[in-house]
C-alpha positions as CSV (number, residue, x, y, z in Angstrom):
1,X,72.3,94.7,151.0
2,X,74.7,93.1,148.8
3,X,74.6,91.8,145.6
4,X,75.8,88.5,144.3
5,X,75.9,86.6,140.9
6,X,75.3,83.0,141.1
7,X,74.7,80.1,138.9
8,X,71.4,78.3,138.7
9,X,70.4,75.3,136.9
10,X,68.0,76.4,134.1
11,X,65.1,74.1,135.4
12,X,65.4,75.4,139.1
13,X,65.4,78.9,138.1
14,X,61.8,78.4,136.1
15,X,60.6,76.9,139.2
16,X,62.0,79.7,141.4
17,X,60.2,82.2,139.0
18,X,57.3,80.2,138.3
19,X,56.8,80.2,142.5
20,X,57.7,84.0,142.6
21,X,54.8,84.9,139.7
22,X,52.4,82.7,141.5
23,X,53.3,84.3,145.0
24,X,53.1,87.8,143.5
25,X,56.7,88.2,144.6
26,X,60.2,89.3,143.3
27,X,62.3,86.6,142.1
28,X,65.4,87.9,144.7
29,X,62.7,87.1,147.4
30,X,62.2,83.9,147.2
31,X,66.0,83.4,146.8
32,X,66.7,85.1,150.0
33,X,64.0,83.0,152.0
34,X,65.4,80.3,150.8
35,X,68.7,80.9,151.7
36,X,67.7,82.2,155.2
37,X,66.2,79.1,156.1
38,X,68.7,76.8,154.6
39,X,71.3,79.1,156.9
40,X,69.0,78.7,159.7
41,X,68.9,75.0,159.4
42,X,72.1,74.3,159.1
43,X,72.4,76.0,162.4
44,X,69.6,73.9,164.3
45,X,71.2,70.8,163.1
46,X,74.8,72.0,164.4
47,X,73.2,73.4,167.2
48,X,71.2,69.8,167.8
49,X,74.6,67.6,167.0
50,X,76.8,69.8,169.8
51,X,73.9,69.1,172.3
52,X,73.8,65.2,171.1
53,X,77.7,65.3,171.5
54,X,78.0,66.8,175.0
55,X,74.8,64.2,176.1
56,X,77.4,61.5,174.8
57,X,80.1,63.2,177.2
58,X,77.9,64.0,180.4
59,X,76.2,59.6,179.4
60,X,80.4,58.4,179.3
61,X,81.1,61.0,183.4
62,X,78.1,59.5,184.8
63,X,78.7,55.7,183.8
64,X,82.0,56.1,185.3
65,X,80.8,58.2,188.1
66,X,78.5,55.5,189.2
67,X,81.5,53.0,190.8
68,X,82.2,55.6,193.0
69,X,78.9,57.7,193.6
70,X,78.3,57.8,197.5
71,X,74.9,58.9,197.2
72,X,73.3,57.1,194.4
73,X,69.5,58.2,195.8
74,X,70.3,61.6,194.5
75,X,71.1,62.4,191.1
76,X,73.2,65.3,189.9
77,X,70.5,67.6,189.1
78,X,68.8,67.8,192.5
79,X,72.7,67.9,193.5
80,X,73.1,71.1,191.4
81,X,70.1,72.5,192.6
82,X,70.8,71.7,196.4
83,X,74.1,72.9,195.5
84,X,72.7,76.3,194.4
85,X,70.5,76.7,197.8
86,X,74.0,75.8,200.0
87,X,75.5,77.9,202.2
88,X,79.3,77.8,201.3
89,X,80.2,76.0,204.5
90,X,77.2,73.1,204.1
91,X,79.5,69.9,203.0
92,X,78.5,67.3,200.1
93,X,76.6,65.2,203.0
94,X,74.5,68.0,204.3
95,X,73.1,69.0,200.8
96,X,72.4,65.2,200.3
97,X,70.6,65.0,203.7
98,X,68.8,68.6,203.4
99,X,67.5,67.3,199.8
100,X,66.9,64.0,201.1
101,X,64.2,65.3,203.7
102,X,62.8,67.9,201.4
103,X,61.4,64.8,199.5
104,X,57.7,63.7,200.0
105,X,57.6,60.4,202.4
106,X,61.2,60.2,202.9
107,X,63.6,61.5,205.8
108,X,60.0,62.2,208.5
109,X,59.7,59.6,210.8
């Protein structure tokens, strides 16, 4: 483990070991929680703003997917998933059919 030398405003080191003697632990420890979830929360939050940013990408494909979407009844998940279930020679209309009459009510006459 390494050691580091920091500087800490007076007033929040007497909270940090005014917290540590009421916790019944070493000042160092509380430092290092702290740190580990300030580390782990600036992860979640970049982690949360690349997932918000590719939403905003796949959001922009699909509008402009829409114009020229030739089966609008199926949406690109159950297309992935059809996809995944497809024989390599099935073409874009069978998978739409096939997933079409898998549904409840629809494609059984």
């Amino acid at each position: 483990m390494a050691k580091v030398n920091v500087y800490i405003p007076d007033d929040l080191l007497e909270q940090v070991d005014v917290d540590a003697l009421s916790l019944g632990r070493s000042r160092s420890s509380i430092v290092q929680e702290a740190l580990a979830e300030y580390v782990a929360t600036r992860s979640e939050v970049e982690r949360r703003t690349g997932v918000e940013r590719a939403i905003g990408i796949a959001d922009r494909v699909a509008a402009s997917w829409s114009e020229h979407d030739t089966a609008p009844e199926v949406g690109a998940s159950d297309f992935l998933i059809g996809l995944r279930h497809a024989s390599e020679s099935d073409s874009d209309a069978e998978i739409v059919r096939r997933i079409l009459s898998e549904r409840p009510g629809e494609g059984r006459e």
